[in-house]
C-alpha positions in Angstrom: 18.5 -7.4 -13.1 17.3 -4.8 -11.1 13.5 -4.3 -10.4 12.1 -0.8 -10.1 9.7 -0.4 -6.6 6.1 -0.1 -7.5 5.2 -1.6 -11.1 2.9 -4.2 -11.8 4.0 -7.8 -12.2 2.4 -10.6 -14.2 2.3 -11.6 -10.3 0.4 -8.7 -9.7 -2.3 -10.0 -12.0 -2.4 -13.5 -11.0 -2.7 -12.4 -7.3 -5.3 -9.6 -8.2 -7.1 -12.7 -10.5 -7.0 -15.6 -8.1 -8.3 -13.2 -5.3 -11.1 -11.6 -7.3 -12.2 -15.3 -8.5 -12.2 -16.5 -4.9 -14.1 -13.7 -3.4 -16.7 -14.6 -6.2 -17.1 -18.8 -5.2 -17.0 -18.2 -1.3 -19.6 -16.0 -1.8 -21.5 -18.2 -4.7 -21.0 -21.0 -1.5 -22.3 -19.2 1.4 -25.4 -18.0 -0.7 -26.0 -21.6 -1.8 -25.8 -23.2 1.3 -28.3 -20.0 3.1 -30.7 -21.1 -0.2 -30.7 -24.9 0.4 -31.1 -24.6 4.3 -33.9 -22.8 4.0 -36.2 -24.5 1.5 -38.7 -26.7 2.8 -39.0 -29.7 0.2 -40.1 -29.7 -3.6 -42.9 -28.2 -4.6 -44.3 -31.1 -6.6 -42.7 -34.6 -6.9 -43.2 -34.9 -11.0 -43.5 -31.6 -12.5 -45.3 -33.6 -15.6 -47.7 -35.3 -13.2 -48.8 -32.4 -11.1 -49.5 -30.9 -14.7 -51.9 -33.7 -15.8 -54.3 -32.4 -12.6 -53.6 -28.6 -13.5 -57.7 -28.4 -14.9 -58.8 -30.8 -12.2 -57.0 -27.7 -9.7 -58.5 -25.1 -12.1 -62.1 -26.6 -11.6 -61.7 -26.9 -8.1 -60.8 -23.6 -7.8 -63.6 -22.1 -9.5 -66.0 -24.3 -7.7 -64.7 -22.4 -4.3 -65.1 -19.2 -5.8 -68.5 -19.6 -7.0 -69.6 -20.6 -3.7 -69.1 -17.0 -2.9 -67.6 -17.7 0.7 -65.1 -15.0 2.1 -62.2 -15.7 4.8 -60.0 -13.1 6.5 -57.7 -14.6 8.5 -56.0 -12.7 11.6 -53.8 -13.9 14.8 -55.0 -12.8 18.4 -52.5 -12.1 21.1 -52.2 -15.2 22.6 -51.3 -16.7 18.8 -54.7 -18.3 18.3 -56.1 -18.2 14.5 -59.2 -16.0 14.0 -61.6 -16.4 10.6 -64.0 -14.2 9.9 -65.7 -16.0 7.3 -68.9 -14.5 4.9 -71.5 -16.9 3.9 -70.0 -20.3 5.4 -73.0 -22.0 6.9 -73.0 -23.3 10.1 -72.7 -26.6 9.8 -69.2 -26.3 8.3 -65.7 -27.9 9.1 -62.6 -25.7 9.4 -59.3 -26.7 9.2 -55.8 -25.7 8.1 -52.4 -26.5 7.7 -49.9 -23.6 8.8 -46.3 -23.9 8.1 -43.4 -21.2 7.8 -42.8 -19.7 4.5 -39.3 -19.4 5.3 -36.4 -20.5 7.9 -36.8 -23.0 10.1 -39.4 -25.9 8.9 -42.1 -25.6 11.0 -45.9 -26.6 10.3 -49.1 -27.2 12.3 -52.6 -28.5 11.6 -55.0 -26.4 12.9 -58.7 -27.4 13.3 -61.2 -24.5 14.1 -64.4 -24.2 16.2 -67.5 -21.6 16.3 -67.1 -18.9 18.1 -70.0 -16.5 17.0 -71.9 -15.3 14.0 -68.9 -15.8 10.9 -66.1 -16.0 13.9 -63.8 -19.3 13.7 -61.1 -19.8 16.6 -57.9 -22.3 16.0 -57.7 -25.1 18.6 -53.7 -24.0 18.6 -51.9 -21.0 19.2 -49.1 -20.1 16.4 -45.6 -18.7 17.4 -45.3 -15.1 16.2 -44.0 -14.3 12.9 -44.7 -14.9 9.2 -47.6 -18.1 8.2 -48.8 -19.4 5.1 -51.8 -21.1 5.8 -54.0 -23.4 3.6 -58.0 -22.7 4.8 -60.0 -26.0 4.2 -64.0 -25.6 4.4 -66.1 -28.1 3.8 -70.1 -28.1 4.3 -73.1 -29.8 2.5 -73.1 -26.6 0.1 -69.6 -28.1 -1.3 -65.7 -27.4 -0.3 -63.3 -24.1 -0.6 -60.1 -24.1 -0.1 -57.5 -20.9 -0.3 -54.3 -19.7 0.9 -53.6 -16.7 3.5 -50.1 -15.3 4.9 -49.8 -14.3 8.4 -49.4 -11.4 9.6 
């Protein structure tokens, strides 16, 4: 039985199948193994019991904001953390915790001293690129807490 050149095969279509399917998984692999190299840790331990503290978070929250205190955070030259904060008395204690949003697992605790009217300076320089930090204040007044990114 002779075979004309050029018509499609049931061979044809298992190739054309087989290859589509495993173009598909290698990439469905590679972009699971980028996702799970880069991620940091779980968010919360027990999903149900980080949601029995949701209102105690809410409260605290609102306690922050009410104290009326406002922090913009920048990054000198030499990496060091700048606040200029509005309204955080003097007697205040600065700190945060800096880590990388993405990529490589990196994190710092940062404590900050007075340098000026409003003016906090990190005690640390941070590498360049992308931060998410967590401000902590606390003073007699009471305690705020809020995130900022970097840059």
């Amino acid at each position: 039985m002779m075979r004309k050149s050029g018509t499609f095969t049931g061979k044809h279509m298992a190739l054309a199948l087989a290859g589509g399917f495993g173009i598909v998984i290698a990439v469905n692999l590679a972009m699971a193994r980028i996702a799970v190299g880069s991620f940091h840790g779980t968010v919360v331990e027990n999903s149900y019991v980080a949601s029995q503290n949701y209102n105690d978070w809410l409260a605290k929250a609102e306690a922050s904001r009410r104290l009326g205190w406002q922090v913009q955070a920048s990054q000198r030259a030499d990496g060091r953390v700048v606040l200029d904060t509005a309204g955080v008395p003097t007697a205040a204690r600065v700190t945060a915790e800096a880590e990388r949003p993405l990529g490589d697992c990196e994190a710092r605790l940062l404590a900050f001293a007075r340098a000026g009217e409003g003016r906090w300076i990190s005690d640390k320089a941070l590498a360049d690129g992308r931060w998410r930090m967590r401000i902590a204040i606390v003073a007699p007044q009471g305690a705020w807490a809020e995130e900022r990114t970097l840059p």
